[in-house]
N, CA, C and O atoms as CSV, one atom per row, in Angstrom:
chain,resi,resn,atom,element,x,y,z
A,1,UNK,N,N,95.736,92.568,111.636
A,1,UNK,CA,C,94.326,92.846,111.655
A,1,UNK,C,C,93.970,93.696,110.435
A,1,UNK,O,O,94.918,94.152,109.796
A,2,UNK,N,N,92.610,93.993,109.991
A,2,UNK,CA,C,92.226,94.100,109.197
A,2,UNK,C,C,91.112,95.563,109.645
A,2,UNK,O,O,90.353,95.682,110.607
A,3,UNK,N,N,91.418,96.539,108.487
A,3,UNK,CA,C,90.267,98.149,108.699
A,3,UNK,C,C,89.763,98.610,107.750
A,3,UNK,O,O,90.525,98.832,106.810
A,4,UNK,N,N,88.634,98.873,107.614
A,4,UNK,CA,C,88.224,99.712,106.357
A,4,UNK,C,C,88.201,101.081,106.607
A,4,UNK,O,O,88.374,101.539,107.737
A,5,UNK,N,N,88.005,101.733,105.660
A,5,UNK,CA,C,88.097,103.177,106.112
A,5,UNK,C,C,86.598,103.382,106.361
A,5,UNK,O,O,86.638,104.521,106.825
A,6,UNK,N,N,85.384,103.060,106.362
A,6,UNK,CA,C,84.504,103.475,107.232
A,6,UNK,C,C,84.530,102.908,109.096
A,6,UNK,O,O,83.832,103.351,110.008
A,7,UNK,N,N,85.546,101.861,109.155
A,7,UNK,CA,C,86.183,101.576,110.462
A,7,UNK,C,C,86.461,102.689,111.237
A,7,UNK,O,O,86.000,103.078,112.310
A,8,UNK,N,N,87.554,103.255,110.264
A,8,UNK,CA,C,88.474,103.947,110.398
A,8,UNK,C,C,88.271,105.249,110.847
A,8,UNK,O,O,88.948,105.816,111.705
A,9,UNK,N,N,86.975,105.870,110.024
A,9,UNK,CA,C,86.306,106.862,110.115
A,9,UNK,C,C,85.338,106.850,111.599
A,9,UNK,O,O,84.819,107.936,111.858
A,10,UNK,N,N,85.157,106.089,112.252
A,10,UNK,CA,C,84.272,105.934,113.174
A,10,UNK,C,C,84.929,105.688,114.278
A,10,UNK,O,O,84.253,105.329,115.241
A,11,UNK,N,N,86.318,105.804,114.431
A,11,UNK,CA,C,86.942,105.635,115.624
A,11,UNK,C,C,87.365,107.182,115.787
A,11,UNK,O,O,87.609,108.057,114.956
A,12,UNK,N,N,87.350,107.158,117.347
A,12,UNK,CA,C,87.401,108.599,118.034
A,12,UNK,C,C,89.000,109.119,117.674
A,12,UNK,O,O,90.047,108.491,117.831
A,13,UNK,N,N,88.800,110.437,117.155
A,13,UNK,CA,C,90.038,110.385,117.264
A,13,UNK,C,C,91.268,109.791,116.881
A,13,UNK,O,O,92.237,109.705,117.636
A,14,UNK,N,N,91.234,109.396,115.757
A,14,UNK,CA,C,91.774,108.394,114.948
A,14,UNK,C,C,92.921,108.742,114.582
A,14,UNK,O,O,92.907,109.102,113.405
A,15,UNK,N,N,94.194,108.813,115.192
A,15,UNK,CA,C,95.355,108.533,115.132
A,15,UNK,C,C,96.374,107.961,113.927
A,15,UNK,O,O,96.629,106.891,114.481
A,16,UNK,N,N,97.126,107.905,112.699
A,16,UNK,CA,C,97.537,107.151,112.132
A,16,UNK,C,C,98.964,107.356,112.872
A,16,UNK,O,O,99.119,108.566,113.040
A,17,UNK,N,N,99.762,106.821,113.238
A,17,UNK,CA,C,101.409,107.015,113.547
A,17,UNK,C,C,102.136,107.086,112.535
A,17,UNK,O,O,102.741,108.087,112.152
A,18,UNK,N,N,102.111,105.535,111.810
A,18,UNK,CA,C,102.878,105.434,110.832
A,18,UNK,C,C,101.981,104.908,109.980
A,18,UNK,O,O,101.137,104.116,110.397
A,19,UNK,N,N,102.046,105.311,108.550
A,19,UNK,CA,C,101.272,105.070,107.149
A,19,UNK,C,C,102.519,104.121,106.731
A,19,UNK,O,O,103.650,104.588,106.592
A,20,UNK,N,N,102.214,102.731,106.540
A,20,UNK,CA,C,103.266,102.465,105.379
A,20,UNK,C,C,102.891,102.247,104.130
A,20,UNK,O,O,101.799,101.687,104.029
A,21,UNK,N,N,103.568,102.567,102.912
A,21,UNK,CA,C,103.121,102.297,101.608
A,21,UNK,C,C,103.762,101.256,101.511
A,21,UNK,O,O,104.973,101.310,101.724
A,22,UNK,N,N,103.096,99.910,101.137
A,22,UNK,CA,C,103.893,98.843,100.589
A,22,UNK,C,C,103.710,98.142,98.720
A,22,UNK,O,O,102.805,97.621,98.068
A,23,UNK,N,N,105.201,98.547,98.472
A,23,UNK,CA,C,105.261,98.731,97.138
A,23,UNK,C,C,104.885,96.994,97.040
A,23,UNK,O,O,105.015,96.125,97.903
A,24,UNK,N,N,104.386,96.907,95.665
A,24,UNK,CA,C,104.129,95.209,95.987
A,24,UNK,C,C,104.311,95.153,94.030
A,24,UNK,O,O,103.965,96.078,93.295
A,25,UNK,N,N,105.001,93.674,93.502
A,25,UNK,CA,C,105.000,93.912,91.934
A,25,UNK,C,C,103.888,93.711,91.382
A,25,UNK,O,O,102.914,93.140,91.874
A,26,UNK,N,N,103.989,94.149,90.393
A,26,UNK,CA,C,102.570,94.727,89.515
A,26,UNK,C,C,102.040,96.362,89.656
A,26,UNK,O,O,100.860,96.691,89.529
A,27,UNK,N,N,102.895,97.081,89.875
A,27,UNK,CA,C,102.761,98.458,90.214
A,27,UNK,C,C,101.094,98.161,91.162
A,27,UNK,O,O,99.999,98.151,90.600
A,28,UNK,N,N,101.270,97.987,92.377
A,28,UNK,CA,C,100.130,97.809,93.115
A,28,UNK,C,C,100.732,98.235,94.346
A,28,UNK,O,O,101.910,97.906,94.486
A,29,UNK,N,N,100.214,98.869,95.241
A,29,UNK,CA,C,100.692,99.358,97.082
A,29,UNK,C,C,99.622,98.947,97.383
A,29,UNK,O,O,98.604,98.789,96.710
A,30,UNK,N,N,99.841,98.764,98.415
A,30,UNK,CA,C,98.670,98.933,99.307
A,30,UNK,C,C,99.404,99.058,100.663
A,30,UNK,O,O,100.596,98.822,100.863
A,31,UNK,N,N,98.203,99.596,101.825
A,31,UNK,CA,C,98.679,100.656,103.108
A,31,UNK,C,C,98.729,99.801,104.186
A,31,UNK,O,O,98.028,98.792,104.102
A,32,UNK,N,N,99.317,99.945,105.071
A,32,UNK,CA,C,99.888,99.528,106.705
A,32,UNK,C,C,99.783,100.856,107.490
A,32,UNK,O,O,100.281,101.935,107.172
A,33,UNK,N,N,99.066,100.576,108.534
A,33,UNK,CA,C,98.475,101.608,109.901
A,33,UNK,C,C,98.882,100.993,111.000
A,33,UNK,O,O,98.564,100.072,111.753
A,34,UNK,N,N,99.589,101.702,110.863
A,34,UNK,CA,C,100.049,101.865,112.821
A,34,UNK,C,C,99.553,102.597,113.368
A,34,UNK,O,O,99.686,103.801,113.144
A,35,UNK,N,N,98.558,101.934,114.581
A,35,UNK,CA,C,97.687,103.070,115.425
A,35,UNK,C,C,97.488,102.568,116.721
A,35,UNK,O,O,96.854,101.512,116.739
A,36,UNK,N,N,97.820,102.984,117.753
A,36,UNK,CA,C,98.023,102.664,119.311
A,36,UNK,C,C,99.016,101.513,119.281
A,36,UNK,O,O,98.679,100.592,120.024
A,37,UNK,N,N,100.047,101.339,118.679
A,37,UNK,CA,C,100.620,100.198,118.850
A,37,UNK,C,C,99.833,98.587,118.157
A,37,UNK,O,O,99.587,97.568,118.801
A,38,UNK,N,N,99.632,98.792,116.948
A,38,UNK,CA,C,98.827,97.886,116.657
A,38,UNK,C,C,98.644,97.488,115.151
A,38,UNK,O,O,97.447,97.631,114.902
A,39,UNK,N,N,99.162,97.151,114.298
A,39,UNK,CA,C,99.116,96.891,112.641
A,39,UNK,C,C,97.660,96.555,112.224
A,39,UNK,O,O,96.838,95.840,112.798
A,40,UNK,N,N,97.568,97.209,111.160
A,40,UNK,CA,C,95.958,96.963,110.353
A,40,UNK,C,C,96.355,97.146,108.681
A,40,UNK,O,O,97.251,97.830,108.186
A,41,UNK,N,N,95.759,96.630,108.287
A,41,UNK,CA,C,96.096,96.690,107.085
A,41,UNK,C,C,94.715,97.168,106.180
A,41,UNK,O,O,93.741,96.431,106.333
A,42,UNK,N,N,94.590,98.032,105.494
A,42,UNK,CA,C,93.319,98.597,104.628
A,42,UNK,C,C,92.593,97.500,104.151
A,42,UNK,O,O,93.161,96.628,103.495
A,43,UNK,N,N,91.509,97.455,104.387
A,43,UNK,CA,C,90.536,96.668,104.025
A,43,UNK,C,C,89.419,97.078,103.157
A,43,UNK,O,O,88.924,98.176,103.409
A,44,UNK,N,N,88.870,96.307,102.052
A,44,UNK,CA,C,87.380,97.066,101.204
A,44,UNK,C,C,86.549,96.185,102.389
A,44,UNK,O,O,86.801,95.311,103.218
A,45,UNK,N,N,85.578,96.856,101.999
A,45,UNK,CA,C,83.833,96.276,103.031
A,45,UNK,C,C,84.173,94.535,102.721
A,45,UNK,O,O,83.227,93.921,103.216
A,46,UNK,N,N,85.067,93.649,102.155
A,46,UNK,CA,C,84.678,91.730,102.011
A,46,UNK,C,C,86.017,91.816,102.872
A,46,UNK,O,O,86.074,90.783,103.540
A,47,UNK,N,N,86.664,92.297,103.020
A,47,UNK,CA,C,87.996,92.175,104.140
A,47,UNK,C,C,89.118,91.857,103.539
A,47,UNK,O,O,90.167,91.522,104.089
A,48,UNK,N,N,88.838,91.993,102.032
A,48,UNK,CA,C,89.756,91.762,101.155
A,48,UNK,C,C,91.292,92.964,100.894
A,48,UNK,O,O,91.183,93.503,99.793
A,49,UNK,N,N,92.265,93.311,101.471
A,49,UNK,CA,C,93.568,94.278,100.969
A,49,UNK,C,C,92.926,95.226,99.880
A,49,UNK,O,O,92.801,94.915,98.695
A,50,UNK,N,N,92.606,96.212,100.343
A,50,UNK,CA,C,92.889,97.196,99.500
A,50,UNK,C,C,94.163,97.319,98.320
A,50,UNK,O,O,95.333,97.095,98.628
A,51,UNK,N,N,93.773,97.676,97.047
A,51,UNK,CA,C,95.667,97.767,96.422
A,51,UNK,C,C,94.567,98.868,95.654
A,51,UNK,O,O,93.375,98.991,95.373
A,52,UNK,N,N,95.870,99.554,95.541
A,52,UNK,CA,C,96.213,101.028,94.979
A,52,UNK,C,C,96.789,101.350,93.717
A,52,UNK,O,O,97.704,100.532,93.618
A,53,UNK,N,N,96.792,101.916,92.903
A,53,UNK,CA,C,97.903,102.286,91.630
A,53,UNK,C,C,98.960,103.009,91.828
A,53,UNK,O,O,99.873,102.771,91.039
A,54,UNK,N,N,99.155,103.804,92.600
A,54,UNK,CA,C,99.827,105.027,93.469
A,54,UNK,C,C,100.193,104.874,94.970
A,54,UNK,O,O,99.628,104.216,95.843
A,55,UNK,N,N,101.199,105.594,95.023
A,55,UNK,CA,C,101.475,105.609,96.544
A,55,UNK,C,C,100.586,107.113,96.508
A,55,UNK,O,O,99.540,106.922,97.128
A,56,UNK,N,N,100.658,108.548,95.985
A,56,UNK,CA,C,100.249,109.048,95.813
A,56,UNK,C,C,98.620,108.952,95.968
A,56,UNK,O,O,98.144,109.703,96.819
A,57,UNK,N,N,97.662,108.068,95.207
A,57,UNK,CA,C,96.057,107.417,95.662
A,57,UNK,C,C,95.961,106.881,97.001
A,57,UNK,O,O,94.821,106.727,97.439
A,58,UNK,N,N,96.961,106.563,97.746
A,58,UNK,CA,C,97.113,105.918,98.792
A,58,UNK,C,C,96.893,107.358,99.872
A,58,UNK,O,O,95.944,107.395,100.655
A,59,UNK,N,N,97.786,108.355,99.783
A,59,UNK,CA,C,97.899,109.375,100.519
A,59,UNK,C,C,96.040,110.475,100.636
A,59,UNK,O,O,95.295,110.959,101.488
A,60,UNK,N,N,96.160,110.323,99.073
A,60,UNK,CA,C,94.831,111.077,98.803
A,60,UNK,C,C,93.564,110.202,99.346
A,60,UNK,O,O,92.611,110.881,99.728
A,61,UNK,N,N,93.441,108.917,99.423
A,61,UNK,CA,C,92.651,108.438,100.086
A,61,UNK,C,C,92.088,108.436,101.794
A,61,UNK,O,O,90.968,108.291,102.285
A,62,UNK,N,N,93.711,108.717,102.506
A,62,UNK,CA,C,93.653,108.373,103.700
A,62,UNK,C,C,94.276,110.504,104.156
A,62,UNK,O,O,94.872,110.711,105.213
A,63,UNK,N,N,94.102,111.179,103.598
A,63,UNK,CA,C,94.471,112.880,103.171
A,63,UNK,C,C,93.202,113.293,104.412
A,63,UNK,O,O,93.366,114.503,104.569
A,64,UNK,N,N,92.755,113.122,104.768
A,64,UNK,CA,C,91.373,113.517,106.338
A,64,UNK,C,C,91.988,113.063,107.356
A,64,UNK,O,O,91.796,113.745,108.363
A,65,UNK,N,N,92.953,111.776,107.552
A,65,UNK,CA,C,93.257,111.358,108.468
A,65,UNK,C,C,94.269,112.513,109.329
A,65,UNK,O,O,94.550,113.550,108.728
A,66,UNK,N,N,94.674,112.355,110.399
A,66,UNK,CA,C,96.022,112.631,111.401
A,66,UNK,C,C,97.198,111.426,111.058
A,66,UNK,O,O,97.601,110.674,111.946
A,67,UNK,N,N,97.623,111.362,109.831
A,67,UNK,CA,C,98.915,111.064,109.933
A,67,UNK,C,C,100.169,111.674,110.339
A,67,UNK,O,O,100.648,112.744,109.963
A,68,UNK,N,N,100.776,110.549,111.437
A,68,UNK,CA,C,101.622,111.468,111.825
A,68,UNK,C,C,103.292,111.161,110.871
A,68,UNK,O,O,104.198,111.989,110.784
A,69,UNK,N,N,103.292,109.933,110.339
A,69,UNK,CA,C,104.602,109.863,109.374
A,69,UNK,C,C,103.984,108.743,108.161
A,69,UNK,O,O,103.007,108.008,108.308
A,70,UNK,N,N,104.937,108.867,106.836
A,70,UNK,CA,C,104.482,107.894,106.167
A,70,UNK,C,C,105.919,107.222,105.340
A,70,UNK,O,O,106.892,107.966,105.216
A,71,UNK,N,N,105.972,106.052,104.893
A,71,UNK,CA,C,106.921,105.686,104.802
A,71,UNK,C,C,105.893,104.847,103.514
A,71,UNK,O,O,104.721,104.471,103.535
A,72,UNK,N,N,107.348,104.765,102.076
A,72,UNK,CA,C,107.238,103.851,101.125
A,72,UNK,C,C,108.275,102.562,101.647
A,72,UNK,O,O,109.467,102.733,101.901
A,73,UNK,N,N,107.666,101.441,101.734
A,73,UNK,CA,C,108.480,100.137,101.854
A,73,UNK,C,C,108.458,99.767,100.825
A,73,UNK,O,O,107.412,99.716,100.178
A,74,UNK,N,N,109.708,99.366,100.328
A,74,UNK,CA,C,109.828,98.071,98.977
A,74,UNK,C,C,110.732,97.316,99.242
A,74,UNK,O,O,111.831,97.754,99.581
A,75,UNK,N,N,110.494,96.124,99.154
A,75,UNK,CA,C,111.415,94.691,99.505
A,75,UNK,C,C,111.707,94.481,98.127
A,75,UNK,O,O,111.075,94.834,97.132
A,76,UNK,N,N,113.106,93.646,98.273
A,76,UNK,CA,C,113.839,93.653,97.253
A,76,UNK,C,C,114.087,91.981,97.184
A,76,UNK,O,O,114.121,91.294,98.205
A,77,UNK,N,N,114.272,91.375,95.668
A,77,UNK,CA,C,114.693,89.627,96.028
A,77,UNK,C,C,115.774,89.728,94.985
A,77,UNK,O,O,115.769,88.916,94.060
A,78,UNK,N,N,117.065,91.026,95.090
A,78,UNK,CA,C,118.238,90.981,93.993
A,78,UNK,C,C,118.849,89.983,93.858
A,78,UNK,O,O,119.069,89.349,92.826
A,79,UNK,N,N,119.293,89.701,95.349
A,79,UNK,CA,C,119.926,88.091,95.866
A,79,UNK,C,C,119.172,87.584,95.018
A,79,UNK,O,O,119.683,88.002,93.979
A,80,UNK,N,N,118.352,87.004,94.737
A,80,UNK,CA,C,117.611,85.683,94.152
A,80,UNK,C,C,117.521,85.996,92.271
A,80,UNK,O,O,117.743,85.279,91.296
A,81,UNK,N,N,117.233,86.936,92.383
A,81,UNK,CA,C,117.272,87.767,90.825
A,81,UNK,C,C,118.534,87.875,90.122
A,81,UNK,O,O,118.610,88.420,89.021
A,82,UNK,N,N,119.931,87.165,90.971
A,82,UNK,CA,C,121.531,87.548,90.274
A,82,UNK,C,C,121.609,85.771,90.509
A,82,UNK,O,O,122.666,85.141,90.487
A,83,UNK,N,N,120.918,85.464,90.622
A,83,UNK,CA,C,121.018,83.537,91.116
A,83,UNK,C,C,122.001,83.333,92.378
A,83,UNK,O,O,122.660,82.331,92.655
A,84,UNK,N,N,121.913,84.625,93.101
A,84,UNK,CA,C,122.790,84.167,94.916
A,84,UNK,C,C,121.433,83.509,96.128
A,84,UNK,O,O,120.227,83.518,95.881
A,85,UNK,N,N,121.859,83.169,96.969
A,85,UNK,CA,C,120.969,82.339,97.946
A,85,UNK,C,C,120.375,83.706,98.388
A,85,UNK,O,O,120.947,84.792,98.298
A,86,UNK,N,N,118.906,83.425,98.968
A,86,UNK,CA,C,118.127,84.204,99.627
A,86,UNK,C,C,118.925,84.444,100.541
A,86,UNK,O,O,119.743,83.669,101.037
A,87,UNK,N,N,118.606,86.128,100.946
A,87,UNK,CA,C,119.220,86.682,101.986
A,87,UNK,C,C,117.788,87.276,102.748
A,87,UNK,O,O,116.631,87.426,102.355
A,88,UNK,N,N,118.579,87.560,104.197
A,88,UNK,CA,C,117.413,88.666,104.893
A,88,UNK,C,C,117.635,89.526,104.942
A,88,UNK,O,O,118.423,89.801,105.848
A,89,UNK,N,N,117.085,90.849,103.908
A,89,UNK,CA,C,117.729,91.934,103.674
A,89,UNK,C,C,116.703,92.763,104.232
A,89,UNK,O,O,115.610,92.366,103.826
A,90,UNK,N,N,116.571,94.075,105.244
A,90,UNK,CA,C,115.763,94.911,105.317
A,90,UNK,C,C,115.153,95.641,104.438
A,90,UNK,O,O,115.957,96.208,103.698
A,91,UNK,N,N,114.155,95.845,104.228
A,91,UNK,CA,C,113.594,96.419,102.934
A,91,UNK,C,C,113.872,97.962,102.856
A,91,UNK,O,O,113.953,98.650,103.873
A,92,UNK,N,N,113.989,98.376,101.807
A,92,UNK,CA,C,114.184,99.933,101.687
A,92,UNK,C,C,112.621,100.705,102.231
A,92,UNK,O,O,111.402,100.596,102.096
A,93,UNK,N,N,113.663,101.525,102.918
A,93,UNK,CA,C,112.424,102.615,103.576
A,93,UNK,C,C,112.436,103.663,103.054
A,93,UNK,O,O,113.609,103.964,102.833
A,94,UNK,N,N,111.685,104.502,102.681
A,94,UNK,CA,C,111.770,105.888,102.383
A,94,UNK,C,C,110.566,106.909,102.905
A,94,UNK,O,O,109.366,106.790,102.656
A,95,UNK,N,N,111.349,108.173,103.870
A,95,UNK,CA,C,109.928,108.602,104.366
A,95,UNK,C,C,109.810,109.393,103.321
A,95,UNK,O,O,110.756,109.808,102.651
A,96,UNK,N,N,108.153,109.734,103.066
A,96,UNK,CA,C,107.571,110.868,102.655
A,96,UNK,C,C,107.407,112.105,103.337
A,96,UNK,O,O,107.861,113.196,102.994
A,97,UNK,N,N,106.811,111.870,104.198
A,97,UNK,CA,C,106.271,112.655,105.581
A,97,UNK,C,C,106.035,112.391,106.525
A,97,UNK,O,O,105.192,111.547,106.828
A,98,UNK,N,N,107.147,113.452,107.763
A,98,UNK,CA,C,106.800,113.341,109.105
A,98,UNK,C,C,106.493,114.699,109.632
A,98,UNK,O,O,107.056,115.762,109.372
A,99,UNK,N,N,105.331,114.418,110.550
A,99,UNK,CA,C,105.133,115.581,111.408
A,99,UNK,C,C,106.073,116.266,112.254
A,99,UNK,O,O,106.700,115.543,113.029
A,100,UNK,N,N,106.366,117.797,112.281
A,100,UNK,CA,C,107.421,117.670,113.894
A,100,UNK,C,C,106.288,117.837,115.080
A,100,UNK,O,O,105.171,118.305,115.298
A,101,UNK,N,N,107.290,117.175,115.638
A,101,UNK,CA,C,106.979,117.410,117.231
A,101,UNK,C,C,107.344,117.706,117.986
A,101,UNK,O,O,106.692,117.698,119.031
């Protein structure tokens, strides 16, 4: 599903769980929200993916919210980039920030 941040802004209490940054090529991220059990992905006002220059612009954008963890994802295609067969490799996670609890 799909949120803009004036969505976002208008829900009670607005929860983020998990922020993901997803590194994407072309030095571009853009964000993944986990909130009640439920994926959204940043949206501008045409419903079009938000993309970012920064994981950093990413944080400062969504910096009002209650995030409670955030994580950089980057998927990797080395397998395919050394000429070996596609693999299913989990993508590298890296947290930034988690709340304690």
């Amino acid at each position: 599903m799909r949120i803009t941040l004036d969505e976002l802004r208008r829900k009670q209490s607005a929860v983020i769980d998990l922020l993901e940054i997803l590194s994407l090529e072309g030095q571009h991220y853009m964000a993944r929200l986990s909130m009640d059990g439920q994926l959204f992905l940043l949206s501008d006002k045409h419903r079009t993916t938000s993309l970012f220059r920064s994981a950093w612009q990413i944080q400062d954008t969504l910096a009002s919210f209650d995030v409670r963890e955030t994580q950089v994802v980057h998927s990797s295609a080395y397998h395919e980039m050394v000429g070996m067969a596609p693999a299913a490799i989990e993508p590298l996670r890296i947290r930034v920030q988690r709340q304690k609890t």
